[in-house]
C-alpha positions in Angstrom: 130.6 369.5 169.0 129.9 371.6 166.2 128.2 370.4 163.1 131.3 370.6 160.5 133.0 368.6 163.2 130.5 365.7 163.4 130.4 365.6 159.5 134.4 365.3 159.1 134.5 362.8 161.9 131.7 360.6 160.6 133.0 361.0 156.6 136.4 359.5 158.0 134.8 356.6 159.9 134.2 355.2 156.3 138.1 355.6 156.0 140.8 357.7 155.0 140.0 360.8 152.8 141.5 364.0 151.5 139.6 367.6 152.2 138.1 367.7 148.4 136.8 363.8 149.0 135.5 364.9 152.9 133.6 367.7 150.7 131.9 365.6 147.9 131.2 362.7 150.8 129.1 365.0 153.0 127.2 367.2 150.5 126.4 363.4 149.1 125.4 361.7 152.5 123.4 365.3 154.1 123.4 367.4 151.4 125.4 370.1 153.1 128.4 371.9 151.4 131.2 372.8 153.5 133.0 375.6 152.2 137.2 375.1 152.2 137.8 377.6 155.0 135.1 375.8 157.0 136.4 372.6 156.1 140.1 373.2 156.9 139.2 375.3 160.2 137.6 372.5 161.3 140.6 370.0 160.1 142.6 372.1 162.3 140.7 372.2 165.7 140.2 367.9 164.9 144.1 367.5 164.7 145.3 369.8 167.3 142.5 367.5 169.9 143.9 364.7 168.1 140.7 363.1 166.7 142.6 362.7 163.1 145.8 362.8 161.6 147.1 363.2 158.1 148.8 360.9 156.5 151.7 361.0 155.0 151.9 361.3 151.0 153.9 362.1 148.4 150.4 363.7 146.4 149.4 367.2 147.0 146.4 366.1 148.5 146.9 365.1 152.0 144.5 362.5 153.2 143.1 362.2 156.9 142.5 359.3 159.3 140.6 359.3 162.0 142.3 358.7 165.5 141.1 355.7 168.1 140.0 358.9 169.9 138.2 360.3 167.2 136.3 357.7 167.1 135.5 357.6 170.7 134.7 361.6 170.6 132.1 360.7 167.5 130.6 357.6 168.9 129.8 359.4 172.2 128.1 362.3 170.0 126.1 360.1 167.6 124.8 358.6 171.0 123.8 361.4 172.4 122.1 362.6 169.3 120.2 359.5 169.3 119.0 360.1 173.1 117.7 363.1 171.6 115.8 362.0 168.4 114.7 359.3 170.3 113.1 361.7 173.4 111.8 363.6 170.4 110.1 360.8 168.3 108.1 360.2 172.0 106.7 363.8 172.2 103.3 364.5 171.3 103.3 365.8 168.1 100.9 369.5 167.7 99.1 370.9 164.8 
């Protein structure tokens, strides 16, 4: 999964947001800045697998939900990220 993915995903598992609030929420939380194109690219590939879903709204910003299987598809990633920082918190460490 690539990182913008992972970011959108774990921004929406606090609830539903627009892209500008997505944006704000990650640069805050990582300190990375998603540019628009980036962001909605990535909006697109996460609806078309069905991972979110706008909502519907009469404001010109549209928010996004994620999905019961965008949930799934992040919880499976953050543990395997874990397996990894955990085998690499056991490694020896080298000067």
């Amino acid at each position: 999964m690539a990182e913008p993915t992972l970011l959108i995903l774990a921004s929406l598992a606090e609830g539903e947001k627009h892209g500008y609030a997505m944006m704000e929420d990650i640069r805050e939380a990582v300190g990375v800045r998603l540019g628009p194109g980036t962001l909605y690219g990535a909006i697109t590939r996460l609806e078309q697998r069905g991972w979110i879903r706008a909502m519907e709204t009469e404001d010109r910003r549209r928010p996004y939900r994620l999905t019961a299987e965008g949930r799934r598809a992040l919880q499976s990633q953050l543990a395997g990220l874990e397996k990894v920082l955990k085998a690499g918190m056991r490694r020896p460490r080298t000067s």
